[in-house]
Structure formats: structure tokens, C-alpha cells
C-alpha positions as CSV (number, residue, x, y, z in Angstrom):
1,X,108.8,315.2,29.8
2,X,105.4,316.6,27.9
3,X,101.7,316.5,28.3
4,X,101.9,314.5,25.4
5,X,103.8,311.6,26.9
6,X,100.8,311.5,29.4
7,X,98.2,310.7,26.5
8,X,96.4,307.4,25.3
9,X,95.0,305.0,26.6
10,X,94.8,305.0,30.7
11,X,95.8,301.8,31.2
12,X,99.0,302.1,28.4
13,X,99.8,305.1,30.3
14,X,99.4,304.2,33.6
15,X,102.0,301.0,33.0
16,X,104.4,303.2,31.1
17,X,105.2,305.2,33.9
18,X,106.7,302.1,35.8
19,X,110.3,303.6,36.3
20,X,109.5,307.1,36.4
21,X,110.7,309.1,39.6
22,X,108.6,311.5,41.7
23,X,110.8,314.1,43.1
24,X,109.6,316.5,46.6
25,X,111.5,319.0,47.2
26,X,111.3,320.9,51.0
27,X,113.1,322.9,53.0
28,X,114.1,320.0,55.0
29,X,115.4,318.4,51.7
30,X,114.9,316.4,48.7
31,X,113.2,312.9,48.7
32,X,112.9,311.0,45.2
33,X,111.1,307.5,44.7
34,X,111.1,305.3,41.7
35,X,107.5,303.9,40.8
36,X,107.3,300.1,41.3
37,X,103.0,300.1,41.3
38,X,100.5,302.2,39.7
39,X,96.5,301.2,39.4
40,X,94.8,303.2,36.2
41,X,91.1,305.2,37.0
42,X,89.2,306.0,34.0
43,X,86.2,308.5,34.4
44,X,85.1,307.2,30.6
45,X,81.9,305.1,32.0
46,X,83.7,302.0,32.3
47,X,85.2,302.5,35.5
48,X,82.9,302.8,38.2
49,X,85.4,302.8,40.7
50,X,87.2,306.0,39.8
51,X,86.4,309.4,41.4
52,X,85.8,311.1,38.4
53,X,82.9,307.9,37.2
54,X,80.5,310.8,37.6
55,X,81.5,313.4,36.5
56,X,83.7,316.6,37.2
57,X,82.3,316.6,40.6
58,X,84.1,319.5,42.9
59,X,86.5,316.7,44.9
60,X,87.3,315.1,41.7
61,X,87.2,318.1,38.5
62,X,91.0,318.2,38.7
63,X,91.4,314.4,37.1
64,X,89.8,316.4,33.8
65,X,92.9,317.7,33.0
66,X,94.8,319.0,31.7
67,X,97.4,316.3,31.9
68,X,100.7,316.3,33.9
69,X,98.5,318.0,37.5
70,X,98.8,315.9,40.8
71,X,95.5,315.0,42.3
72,X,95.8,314.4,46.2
73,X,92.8,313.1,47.6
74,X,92.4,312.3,51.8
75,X,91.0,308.5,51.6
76,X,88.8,307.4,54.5
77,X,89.9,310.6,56.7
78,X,92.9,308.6,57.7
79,X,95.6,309.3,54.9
80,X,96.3,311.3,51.5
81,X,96.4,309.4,48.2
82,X,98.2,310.9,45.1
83,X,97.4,310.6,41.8
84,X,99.0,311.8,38.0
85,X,95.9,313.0,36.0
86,X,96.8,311.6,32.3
87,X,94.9,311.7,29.0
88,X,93.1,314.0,27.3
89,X,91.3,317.0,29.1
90,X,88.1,316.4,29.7
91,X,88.7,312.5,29.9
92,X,88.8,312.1,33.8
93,X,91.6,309.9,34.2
94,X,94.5,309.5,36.8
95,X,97.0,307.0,37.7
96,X,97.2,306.2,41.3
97,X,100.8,305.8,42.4
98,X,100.6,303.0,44.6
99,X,104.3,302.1,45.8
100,X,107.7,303.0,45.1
101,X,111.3,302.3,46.3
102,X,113.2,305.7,47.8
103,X,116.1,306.0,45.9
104,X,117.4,309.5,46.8
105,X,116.6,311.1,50.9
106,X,116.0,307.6,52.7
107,X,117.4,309.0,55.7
108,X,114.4,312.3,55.5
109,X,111.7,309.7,54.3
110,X,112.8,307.0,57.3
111,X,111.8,310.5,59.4
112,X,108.6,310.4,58.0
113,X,107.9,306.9,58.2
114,X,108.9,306.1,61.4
115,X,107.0,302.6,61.7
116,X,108.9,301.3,58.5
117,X,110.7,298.3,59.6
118,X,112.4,298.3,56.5
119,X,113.7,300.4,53.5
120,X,111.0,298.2,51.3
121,X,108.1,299.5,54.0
122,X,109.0,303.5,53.4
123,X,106.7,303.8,49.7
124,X,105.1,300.5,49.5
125,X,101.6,301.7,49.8
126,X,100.2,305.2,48.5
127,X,99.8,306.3,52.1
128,X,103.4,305.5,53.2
129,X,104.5,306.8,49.4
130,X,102.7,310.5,50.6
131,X,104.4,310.0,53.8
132,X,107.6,309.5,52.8
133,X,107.6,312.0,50.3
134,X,106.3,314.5,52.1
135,X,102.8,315.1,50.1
136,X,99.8,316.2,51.1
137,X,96.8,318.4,50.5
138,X,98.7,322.0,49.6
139,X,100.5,319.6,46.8
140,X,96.7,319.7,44.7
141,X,97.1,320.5,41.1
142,X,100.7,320.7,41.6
143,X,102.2,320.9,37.7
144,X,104.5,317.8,37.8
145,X,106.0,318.5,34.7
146,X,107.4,321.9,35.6
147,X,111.0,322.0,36.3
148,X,110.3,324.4,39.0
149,X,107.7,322.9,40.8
150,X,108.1,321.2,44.2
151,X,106.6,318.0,43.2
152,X,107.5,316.7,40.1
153,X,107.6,313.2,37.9
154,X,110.9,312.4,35.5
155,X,111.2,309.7,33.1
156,X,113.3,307.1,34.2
157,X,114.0,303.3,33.4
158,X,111.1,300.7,32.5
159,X,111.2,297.6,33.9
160,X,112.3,294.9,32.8
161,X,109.3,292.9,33.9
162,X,105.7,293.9,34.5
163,X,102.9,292.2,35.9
164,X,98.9,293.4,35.6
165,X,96.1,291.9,37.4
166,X,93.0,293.7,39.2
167,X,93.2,297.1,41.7
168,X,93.8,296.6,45.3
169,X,90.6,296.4,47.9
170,X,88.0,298.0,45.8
171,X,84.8,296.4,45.5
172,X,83.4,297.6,42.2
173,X,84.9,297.1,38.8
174,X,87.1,294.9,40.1
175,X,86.8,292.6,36.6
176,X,89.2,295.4,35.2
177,X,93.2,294.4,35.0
178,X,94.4,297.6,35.7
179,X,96.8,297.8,38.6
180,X,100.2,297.1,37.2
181,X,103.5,296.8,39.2
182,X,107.4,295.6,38.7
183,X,106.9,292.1,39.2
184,X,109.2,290.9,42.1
185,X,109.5,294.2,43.5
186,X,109.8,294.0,47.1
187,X,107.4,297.5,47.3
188,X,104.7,296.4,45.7
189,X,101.0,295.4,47.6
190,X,100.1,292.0,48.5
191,X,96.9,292.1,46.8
192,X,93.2,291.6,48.7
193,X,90.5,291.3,46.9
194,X,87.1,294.0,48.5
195,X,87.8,297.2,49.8
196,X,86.0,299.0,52.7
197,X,82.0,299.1,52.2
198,X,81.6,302.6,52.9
199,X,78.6,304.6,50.9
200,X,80.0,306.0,47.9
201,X,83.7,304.9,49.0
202,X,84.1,301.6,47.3
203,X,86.4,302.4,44.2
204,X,89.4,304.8,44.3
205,X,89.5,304.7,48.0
206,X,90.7,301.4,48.8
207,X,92.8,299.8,51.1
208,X,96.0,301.5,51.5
């Protein structure tokens, strides 16, 4: 894939890269997930929830591009989050991936997740999706669209169905439809409304 499949619109983009695999490779192995939820953060003015709502802050320059860089973020000093910065540089947007289903490693990601009860529990949240694939802060502005790198995304299959309604546990712009998911996948969040009131913590920090 290109930059320019990253462009437009952050909610377009964000829902059109439903289906597309994220692929870790380590030395313990490979793990690849198939992305079932994603929730769009614009840094445009509208979005007060997004890191990048002020500006290209140190913790949050990387969402200004260029397009195609991971942006891993630790939320609430209890777990990393990882985002795909899309749209055009200077923009501040990112697409959170929020849950996936393991399709290639399950037995390396179960390793890492050792309190799923389930296959459906290894990626359904973006703190179990870091865990199970293994990311974490040394993966920042890691190019995902290099073949070589050892994170990277790949197009893969749309769904057939997709469903839109508000972000999970943030408690600012929450008027704003932009979490989408596979509808009926077993991965994806149950949603609750309000995230965690901590000072300037309310948006793109939410409830894992």
C-alpha cells in the first residue's frame, strides 16, 4: 500500500481500513491481526478529544505526519495504545486500532495474553491488541508501510458489514460517530459511554 491510500477524510479513512492486517514481526516470531474496530482522531479543531487537538505538542507531533508512521502512546500509565497517523501532513490525525481478531501466531499472542479466556479476548481492546502483538514504546514512528519494517499494516478484505456510532469512554466530543467496527464481530468493545475524568486525559485516552 501508499501514503496515498492513507489520505482523505479521517473518518473515510479510518473505516476503510476495516480488514487490513497489522503484522509484528520478533525474534520469537510473527503475529498478524485482522482489524475488526478502529475509532478516527482528528487534530482539525473539531475533535477535542484527540491528542493532537492542540497542536504538535512533543507527546503528540508524530500524528502530523507524514502518513503511514505508528503512533504508540502509554494511556493512563497502565498500558500502550497504537495508532496509524493518516491524512495529510500537518493535519494531526490518527486512527486508533481498537480490536482485531489474530489470524496468524495465536499460539505467541495467547503467550502474551495470558488472561484471555478466549481467542475473541487476545485483540479485542487496544491494550490487549499491543499485547498480543507484541507493541510497545520502541515501535514509535515505526514506517508501516515499509516492507521491511517490523511492524507493518497490509490491505486486506473489507467487511461485509460496518457499523459507526460514538468513541469508547471519552468524555469530550463524544457527539462525533467516529468509532467504526465489523458489526457482529466477536472482538469488538461493548461500548460505555464517559471515559476516566483525569485532567487533560478525557479524549484519546479512554477506556481500554
Amino acid at each position: 500500500m501508499r501514503e496515498e491510500d492513507l489520505l482523505g477524510p479521517v473518518d473515510v479513512v479510518a473505516r476503510s481500513l476495516l480488514g487490513y492486517w497489522v503484522v509484528t514481526d520478533r525474534p520469537e516470531g510473527t503475529v498478524a491481526l485482522r482489524l475488526t474496530e478502529v475509532e478516527a482522531y482528528s487534530g482539525s479543531g473539531v475533535d477535542p478529544a484527540a491528542h493532537s487537538h492542540r497542536g504538535p505538542t512533543p507527546r503528540a507531533a508524530i500524528m502530523f505526519g507524514p502518513p503511514g508512521r505508528l503512533y504508540v502512546y502509554f494511556s493512563y500509565g497502565v498500558h500502550w495504545c497504537a495508532n496509524v497517523v493518516v491524512g495529510p501532513e500537518g493535519d494531526g490525525e490518527a486512527v486508533l486500532m481498537r480490536a482485531g481478531e489474530v489470524v496468524l501466531g495465536e499460539e505467541l499472542a495467547a503467550s502474551r495474553r495470558p488472561a484471555a479466556r478466549s481467542p475473541r479476548d487476545l485483540a479485542g481492546g487496544p491494550a490487549r491488541l499491543t499485547q498480543a502483538l507484541g507493541i510497545g514504546r520502541d515501535d514509535l514512528d515505526t514506517d508501516l508501510l515499509d516492507p521491511a519494517s517490523s511492524v507493518r499494516l497490509h490491505r486486506g478484505t473489507a467487511p461485509s458489514d460496518i457499523s459507526a456510532g460514538p468513541r469508547v469512554g471519552i468524555s469530550v466530543a463524544t457527539d462525533l460517530p467516529w468509532r467504526f467496527w465489523e458489526t457482529d464481530a466477536p472482538s469488538v468493545s461493548a461500548f460505555r459511554a464517559g471515559g476516566k475524568s483525569r485532567r487533560g486525559r478525557a479524549g484519546q485516552d479512554g477506556a481500554s
